[in-house]
Residue frames relative to the residue before (quaternion, step in Angstrom):
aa qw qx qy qz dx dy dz
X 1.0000 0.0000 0.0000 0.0000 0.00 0.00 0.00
X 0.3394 -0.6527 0.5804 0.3492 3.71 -0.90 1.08
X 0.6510 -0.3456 0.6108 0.2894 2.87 -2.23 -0.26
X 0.3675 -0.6559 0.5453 0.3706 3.74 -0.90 0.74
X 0.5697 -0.4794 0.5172 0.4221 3.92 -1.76 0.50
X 0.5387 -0.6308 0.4866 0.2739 2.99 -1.18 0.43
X 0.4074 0.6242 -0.4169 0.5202 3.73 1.80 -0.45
X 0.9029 0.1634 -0.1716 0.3586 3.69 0.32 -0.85
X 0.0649 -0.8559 0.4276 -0.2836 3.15 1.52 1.32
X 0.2968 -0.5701 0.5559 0.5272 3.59 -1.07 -0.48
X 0.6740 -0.5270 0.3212 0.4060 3.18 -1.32 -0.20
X 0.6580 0.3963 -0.4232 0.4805 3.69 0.84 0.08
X 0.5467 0.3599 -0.5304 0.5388 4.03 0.75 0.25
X 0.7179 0.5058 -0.3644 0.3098 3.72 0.44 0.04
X 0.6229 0.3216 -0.2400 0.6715 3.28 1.79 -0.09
X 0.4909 0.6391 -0.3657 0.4656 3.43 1.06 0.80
X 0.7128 0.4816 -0.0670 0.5054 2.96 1.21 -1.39
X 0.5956 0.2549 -0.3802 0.6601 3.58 1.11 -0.82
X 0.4696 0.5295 -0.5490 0.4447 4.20 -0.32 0.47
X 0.8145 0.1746 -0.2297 0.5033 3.65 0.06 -1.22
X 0.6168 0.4097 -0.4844 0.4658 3.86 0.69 -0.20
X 0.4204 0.5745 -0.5045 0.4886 3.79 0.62 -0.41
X 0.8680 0.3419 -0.1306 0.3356 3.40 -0.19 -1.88
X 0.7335 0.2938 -0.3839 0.4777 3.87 1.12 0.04
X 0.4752 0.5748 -0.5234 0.4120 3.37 1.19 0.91
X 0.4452 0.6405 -0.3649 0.5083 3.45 1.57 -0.63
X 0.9273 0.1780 -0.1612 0.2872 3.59 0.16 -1.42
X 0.2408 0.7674 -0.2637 0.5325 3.18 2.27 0.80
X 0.5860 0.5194 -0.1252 0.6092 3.74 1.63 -1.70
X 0.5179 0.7387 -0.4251 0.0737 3.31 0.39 -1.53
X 0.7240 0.5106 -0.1359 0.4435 3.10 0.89 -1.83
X 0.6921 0.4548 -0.2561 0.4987 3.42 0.83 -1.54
X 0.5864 0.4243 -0.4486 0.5243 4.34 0.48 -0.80
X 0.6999 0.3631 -0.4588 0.4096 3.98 0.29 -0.88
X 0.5896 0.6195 -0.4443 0.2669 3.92 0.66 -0.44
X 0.5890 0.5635 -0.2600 0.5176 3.13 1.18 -2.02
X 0.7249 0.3504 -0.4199 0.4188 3.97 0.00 -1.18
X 0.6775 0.4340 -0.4448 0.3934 3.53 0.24 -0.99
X 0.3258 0.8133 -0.3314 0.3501 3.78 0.78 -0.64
X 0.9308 0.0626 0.1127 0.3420 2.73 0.05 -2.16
X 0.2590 0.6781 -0.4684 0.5037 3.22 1.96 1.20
X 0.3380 -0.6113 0.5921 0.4019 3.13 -1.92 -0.11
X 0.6607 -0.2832 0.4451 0.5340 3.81 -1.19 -0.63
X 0.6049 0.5691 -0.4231 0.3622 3.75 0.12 -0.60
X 0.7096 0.5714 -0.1219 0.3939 3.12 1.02 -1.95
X 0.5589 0.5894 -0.2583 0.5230 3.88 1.24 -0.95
X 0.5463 0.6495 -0.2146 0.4833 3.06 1.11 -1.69
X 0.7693 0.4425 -0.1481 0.4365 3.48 -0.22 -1.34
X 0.5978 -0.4558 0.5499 0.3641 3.79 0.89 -0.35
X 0.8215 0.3937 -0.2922 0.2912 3.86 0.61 -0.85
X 0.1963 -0.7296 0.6448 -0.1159 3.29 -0.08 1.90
X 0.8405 0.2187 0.0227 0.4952 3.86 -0.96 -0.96
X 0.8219 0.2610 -0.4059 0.3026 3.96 0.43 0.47
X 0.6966 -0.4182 -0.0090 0.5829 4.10 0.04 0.07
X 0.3437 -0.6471 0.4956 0.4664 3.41 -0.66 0.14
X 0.6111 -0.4907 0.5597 0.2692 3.16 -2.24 0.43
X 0.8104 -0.1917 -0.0039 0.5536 3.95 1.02 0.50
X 0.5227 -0.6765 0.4758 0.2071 3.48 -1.22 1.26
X 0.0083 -0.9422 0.3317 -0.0468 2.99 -0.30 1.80
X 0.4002 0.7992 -0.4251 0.1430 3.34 1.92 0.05
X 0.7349 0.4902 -0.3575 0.3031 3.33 0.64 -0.33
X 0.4810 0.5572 -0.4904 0.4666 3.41 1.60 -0.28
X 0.7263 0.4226 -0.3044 0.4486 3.67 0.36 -1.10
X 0.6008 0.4175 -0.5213 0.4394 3.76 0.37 0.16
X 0.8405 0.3399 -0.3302 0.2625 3.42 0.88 -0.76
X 0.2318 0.7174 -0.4531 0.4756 3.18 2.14 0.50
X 0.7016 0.4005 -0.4856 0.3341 3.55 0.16 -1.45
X 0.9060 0.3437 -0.1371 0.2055 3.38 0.38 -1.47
X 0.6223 0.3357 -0.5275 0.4710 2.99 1.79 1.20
X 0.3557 0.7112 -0.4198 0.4376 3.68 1.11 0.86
X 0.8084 -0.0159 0.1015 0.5796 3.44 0.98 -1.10
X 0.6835 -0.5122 0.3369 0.3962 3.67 -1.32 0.33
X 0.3441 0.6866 -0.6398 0.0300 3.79 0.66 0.06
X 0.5741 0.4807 -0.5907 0.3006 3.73 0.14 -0.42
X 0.5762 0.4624 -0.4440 0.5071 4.29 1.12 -0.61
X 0.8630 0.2147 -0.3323 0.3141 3.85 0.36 -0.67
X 0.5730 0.5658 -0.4657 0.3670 3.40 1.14 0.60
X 0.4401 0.6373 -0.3816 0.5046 3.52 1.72 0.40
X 0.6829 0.5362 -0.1626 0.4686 3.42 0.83 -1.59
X 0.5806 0.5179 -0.2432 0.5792 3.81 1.53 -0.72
X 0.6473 0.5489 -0.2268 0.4778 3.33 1.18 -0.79
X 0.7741 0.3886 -0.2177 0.4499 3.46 0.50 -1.70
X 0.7672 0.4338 -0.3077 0.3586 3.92 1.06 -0.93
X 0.5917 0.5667 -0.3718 0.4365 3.37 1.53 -0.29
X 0.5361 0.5057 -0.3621 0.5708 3.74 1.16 -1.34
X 0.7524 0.4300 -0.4067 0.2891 4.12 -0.45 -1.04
X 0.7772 0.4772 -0.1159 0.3935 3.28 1.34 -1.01
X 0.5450 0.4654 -0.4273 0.5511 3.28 1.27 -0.14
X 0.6196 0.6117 -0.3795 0.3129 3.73 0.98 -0.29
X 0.6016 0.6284 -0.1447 0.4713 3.19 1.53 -1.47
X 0.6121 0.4992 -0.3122 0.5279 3.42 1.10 -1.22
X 0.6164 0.4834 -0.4090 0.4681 3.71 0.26 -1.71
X 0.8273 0.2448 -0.2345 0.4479 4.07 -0.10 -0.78
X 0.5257 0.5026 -0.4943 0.4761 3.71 0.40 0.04
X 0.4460 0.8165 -0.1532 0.3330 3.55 1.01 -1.14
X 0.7713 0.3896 -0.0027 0.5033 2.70 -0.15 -2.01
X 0.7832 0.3902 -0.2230 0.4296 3.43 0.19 -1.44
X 0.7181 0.3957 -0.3084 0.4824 3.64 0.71 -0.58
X 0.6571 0.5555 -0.2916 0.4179 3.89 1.36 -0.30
X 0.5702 0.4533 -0.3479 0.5902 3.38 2.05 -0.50
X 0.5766 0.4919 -0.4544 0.4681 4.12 0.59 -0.37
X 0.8090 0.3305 -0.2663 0.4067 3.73 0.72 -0.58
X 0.6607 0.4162 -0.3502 0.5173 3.48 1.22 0.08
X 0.8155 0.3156 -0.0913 0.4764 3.82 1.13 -0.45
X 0.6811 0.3892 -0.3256 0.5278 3.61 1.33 -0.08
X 0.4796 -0.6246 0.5949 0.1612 3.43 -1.26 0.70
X 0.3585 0.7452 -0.5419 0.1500 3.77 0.20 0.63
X 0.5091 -0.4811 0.4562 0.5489 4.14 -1.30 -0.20
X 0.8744 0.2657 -0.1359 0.3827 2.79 -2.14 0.23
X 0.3638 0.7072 -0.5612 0.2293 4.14 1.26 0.98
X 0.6079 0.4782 -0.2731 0.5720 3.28 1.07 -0.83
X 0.7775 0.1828 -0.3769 0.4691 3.70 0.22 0.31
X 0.5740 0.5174 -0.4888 0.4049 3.43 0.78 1.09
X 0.5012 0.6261 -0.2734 0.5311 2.98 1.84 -0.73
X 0.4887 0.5022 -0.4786 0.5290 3.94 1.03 -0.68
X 0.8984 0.3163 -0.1241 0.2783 3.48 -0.27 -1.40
X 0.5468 0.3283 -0.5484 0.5407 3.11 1.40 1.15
X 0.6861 0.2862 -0.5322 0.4050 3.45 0.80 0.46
X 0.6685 0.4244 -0.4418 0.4217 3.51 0.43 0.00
X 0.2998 0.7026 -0.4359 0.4759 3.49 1.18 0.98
X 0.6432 0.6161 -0.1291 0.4360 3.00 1.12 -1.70
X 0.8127 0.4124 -0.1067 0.3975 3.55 1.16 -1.19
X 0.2925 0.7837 -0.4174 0.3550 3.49 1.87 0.18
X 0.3255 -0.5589 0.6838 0.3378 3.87 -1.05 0.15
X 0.2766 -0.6504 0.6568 0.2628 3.80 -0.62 0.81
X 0.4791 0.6006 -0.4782 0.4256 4.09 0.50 -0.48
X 0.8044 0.4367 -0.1762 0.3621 3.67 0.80 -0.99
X 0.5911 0.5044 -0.2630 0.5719 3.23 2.08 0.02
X 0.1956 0.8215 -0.4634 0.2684 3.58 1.57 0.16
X 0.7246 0.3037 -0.1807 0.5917 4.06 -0.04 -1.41
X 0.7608 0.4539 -0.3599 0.2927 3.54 -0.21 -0.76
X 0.7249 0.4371 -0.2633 0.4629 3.34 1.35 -1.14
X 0.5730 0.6264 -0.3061 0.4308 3.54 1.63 -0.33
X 0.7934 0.4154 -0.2136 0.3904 3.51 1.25 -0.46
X 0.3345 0.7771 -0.3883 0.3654 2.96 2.42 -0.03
X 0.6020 0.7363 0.0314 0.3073 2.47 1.43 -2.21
X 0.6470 0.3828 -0.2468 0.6115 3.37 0.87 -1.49
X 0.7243 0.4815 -0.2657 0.4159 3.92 0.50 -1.25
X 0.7211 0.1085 -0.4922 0.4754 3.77 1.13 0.44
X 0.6995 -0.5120 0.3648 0.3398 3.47 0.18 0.74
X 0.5618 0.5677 -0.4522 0.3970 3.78 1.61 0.66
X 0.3271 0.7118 -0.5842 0.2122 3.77 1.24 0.59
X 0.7804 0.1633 -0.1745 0.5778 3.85 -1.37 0.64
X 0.7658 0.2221 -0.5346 0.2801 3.45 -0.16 0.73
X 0.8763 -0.2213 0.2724 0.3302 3.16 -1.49 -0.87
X 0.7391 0.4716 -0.0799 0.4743 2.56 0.55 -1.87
X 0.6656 0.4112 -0.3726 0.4990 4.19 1.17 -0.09
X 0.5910 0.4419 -0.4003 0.5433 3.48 1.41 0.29
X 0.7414 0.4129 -0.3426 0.4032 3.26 0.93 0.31
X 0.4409 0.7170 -0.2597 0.4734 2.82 1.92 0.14
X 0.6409 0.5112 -0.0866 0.5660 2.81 0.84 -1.91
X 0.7808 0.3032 -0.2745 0.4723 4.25 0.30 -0.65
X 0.4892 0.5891 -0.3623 0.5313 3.52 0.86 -0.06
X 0.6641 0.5250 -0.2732 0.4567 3.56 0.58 -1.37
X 0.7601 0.3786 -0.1550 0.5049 3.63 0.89 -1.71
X 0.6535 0.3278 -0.4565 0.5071 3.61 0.34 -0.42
X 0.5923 0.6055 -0.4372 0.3022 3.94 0.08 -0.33
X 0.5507 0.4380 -0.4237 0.5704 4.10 1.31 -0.02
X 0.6856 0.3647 -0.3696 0.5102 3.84 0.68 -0.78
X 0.8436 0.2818 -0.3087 0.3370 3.39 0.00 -0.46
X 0.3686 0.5940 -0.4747 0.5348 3.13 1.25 0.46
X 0.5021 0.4477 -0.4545 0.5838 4.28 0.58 -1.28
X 0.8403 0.4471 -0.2837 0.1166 3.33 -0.53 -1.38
X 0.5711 0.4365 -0.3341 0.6097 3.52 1.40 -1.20
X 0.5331 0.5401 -0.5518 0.3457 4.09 0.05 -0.72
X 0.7053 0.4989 -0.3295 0.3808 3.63 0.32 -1.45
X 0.7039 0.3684 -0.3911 0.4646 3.73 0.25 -0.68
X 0.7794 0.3319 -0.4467 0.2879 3.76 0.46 -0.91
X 0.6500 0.5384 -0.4158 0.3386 3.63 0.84 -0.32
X 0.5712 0.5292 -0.4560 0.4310 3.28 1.16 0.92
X 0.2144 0.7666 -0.4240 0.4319 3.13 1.85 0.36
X 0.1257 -0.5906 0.7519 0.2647 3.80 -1.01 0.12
X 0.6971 -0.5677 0.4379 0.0020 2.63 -1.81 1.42
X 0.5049 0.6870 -0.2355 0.4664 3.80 1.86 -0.57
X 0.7660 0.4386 -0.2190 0.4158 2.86 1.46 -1.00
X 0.4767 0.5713 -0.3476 0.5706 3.43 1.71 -0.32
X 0.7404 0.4297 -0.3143 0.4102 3.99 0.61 -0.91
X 0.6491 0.3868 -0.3489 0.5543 3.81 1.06 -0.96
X 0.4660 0.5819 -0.5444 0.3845 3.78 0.68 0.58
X 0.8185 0.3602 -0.1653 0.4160 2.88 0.17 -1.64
X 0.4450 0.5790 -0.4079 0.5480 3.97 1.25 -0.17
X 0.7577 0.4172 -0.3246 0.3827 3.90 0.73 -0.51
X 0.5364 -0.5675 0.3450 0.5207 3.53 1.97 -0.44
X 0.2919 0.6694 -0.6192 0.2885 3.71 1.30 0.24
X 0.0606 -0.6794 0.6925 0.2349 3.23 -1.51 -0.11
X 0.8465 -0.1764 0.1295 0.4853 3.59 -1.81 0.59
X 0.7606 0.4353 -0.2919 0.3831 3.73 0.24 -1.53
X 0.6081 0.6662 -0.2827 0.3263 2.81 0.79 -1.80
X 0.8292 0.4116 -0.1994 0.3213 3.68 0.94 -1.36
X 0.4665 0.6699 -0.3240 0.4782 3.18 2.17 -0.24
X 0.6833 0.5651 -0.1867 0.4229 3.08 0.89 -1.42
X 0.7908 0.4344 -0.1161 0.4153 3.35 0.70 -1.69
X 0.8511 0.1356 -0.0683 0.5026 3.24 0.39 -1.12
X 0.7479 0.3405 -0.3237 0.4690 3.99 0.37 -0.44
X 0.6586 0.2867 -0.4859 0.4979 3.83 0.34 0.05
X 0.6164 0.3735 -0.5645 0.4024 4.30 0.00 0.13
X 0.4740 0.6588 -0.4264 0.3995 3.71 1.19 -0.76
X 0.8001 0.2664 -0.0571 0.5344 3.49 0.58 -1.93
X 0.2374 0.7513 -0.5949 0.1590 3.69 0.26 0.57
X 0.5801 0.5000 -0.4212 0.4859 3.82 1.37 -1.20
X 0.6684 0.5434 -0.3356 0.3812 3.96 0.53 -1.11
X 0.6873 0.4646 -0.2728 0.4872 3.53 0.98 -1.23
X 0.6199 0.4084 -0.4323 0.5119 3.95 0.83 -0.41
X 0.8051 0.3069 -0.4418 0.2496 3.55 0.44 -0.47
X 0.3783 0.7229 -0.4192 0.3981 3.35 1.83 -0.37
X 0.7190 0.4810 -0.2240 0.4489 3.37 0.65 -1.00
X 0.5616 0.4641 -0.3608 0.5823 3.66 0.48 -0.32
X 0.7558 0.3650 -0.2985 0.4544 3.83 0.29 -0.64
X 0.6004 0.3516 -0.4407 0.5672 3.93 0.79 -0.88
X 0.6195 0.4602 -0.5307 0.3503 4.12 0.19 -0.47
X 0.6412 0.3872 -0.3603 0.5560 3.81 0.28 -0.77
X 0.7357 0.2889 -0.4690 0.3940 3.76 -0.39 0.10
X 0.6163 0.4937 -0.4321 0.4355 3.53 0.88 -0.42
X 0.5951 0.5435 -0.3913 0.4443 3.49 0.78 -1.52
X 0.9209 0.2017 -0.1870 0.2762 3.49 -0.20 -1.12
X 0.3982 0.6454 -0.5705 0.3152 3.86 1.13 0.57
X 0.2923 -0.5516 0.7782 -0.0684 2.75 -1.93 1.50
X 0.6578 0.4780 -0.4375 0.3838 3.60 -0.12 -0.70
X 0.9506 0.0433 -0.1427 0.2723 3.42 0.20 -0.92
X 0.4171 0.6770 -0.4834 0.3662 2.61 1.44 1.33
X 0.3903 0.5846 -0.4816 0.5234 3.40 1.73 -0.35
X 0.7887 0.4692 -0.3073 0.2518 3.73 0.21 -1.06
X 0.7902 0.1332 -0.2417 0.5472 3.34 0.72 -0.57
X 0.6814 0.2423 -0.4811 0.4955 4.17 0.04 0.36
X 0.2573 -0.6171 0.7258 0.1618 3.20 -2.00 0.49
X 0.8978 0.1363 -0.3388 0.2462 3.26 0.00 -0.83
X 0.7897 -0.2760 0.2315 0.4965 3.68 -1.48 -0.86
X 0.6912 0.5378 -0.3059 0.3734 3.81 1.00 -0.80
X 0.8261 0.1800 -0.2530 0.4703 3.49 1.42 0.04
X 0.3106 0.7082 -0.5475 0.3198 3.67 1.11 0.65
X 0.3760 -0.7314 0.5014 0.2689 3.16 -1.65 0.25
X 0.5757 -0.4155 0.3617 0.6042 3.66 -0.66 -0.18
X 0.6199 0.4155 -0.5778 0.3305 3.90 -0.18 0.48
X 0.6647 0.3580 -0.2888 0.5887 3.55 0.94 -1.09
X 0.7251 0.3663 -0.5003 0.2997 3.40 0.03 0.11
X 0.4268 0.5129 -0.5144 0.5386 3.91 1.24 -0.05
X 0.6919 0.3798 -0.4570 0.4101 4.05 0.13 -1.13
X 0.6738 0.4887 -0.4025 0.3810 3.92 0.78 -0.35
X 0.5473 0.4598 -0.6102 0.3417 3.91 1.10 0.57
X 0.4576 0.5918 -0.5708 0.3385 3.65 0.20 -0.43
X 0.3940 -0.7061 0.5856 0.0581 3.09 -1.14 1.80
X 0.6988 -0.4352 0.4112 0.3913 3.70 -1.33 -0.12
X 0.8292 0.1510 0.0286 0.5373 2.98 0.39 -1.22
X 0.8750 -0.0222 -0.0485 0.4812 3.51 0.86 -0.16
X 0.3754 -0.6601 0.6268 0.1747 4.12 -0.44 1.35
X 0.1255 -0.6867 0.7004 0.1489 2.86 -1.58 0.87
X 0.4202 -0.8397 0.3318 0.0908 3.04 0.17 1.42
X 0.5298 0.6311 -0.1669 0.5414 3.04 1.66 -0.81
X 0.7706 0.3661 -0.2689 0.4470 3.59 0.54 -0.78
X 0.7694 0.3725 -0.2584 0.4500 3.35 1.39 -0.55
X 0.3287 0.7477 -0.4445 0.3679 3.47 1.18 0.89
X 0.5747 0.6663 -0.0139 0.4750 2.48 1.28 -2.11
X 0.5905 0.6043 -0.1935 0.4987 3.12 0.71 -0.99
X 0.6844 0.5289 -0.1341 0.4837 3.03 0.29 -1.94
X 0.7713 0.2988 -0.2153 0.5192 4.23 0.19 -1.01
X 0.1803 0.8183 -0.3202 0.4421 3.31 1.47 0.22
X 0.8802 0.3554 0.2064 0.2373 2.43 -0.54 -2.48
X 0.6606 0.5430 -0.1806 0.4859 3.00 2.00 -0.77
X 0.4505 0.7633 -0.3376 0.3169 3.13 1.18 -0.90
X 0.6736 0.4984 -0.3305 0.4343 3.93 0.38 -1.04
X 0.8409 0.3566 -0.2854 0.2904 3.41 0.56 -1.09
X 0.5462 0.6882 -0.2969 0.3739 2.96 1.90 -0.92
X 0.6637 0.5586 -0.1679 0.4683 3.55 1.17 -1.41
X 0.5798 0.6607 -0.2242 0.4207 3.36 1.17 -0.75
X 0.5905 0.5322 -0.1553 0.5864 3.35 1.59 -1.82
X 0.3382 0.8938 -0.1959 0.2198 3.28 0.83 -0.91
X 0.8125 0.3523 0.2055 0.4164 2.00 0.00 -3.05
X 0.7221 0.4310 -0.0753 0.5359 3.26 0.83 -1.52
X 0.5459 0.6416 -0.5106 0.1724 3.82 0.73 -0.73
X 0.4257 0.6739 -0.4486 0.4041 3.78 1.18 -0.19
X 0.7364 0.4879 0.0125 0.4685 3.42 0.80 -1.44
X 0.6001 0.5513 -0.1846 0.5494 3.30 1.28 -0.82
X 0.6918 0.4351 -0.2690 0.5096 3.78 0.76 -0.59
X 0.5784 0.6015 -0.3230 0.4466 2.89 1.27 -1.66
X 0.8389 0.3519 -0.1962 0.3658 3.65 -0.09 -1.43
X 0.5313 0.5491 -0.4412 0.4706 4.13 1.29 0.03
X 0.8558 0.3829 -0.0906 0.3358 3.29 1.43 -1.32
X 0.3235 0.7777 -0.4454 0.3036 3.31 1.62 0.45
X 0.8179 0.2489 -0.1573 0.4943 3.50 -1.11 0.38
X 0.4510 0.6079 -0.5700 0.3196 3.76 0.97 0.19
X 0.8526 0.2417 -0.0768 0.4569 3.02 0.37 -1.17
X 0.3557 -0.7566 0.5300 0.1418 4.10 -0.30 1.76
X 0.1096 -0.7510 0.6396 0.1221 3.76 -0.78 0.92
């Protein structure tokens, strides 16, 4: 038995419901309304105690252009840029190619590779910390870029592998044989026919491997140290002062920082539904 709509509710669960959904969008905001205000304060204002009433002058743009002439963000919003953009690419095609061999090739031991990309999936990554740091140190990719793109390319490639597999093995198989009957070969069918097919899956795949790349802290504290290869997360945790955060600059910072993924979602959110919601519903 379904749940009744909430349209044909009585009228007091219907003025109930917009109350508590009202009221856990409020404490959902909380964080983000205290960012934007703190944001758009100066240091003086914090200073003073005045958090949560008007400010004494609209300051978001002074404190954005503090951040970037206070510290390197213009070097770690690039480095946020180059390791997230290189790696969502690498994944999207590593993916694909390793999700069509497990949904469409006949080979030994498929079903026990398929385990160990989902029980991949189920690892604490906290518990791969030392090991993945001494890979790291042992190829010579510790403190730069190019081992955060290593290192995220490697890990997102078991999820997004689980994920692309589901959509193609809903592929009929007719379409893989009247290929190769036409002279397609292997590429040809990756290229040609299963990546315009999966374009909704790839737009939303992408939107999800960008936000985890864009916004990892954990292992960027772990494998870079210095200022020439951090990303724009470790470099916001690097404004907090000794003795005193300017909270202000690292808001600012913070709504910054958000902006790529948010605008991205944005862009793609057409595609993004499209590719979560394929195949739900059998015509």
């Amino acid at each position: 038995m379904y749940p009744t709509p909430i349209q044909l509710a009585p009228a007091p669960t219907q003025a109930a419901y917009r109350v508590l959904l009202y009221a856990v969008l409020v404490v959902w905001m909380a964080p983000l309304i205290a960012i934007m205000m703190t944001a758009i304060r100066s240091q003086s204002d914090l200073l003073a105690g005045n958090y949560w009433g008007l400010p004494t002058a609209f300051s978001l743009f002074a404190n954005v252009r503090e951040v970037f002439t206070t510290s390197p963000m213009g070097i770690f919003f690039i480095n946020s840029l180059i390791v997230t953009c290189v790696t969502v690419a690498s994944v999207l095609v590593l993916s694909t190619m390793a999700a069509v061999a497990l949904a469409k090739y006949r080979f030994p031991c498929r079903t026990a590779l398929f385990a160990m990309f989902i029980a991949g999936n189920f690892v604490p990554y906290q518990i791969l910390m030392i090991p993945v740091r001494d890979l790291v140190l042992h190829l010579g990719a510790y403190d730069t870029v190019w081992g955060l793109i290593l290192f995220h390319t490697a890990f997102q490639t078991g999820f997004a592998t689980l994920f692309m597999r589901n959509f193609i093995v809903a592929l009929p198989d007719e379409l893989f044989e009247s290929a190769r009957l036409e002279g397609a070969n292997e590429f040809q069918i990756i290229t040609k026919i299963i990546v315009p097919l999966l374009r909704p899956a790839l737009a939303g795949l992408s939107v999800l491997l960008f936000t985890f790349v864009w916004n990892d802290y954990f292992w960027a504290l772990v494998l870079v140290q210095s200022d020439a290869a951090k990303p724009l997360t470790l470099g916001l945790a690097g404004l907090k002062g000794e003795w005193l955060t300017a909270w202000n600059l690292i808001s600012a910072g913070a709504i910054l920082a958000a902006i790529p993924p948010v605008a991205l979602f944005f862009l793609m959110q057409k595609h993004f539904v499209a590719g979560l919601t394929v195949g739900a519903v059998k015509s």
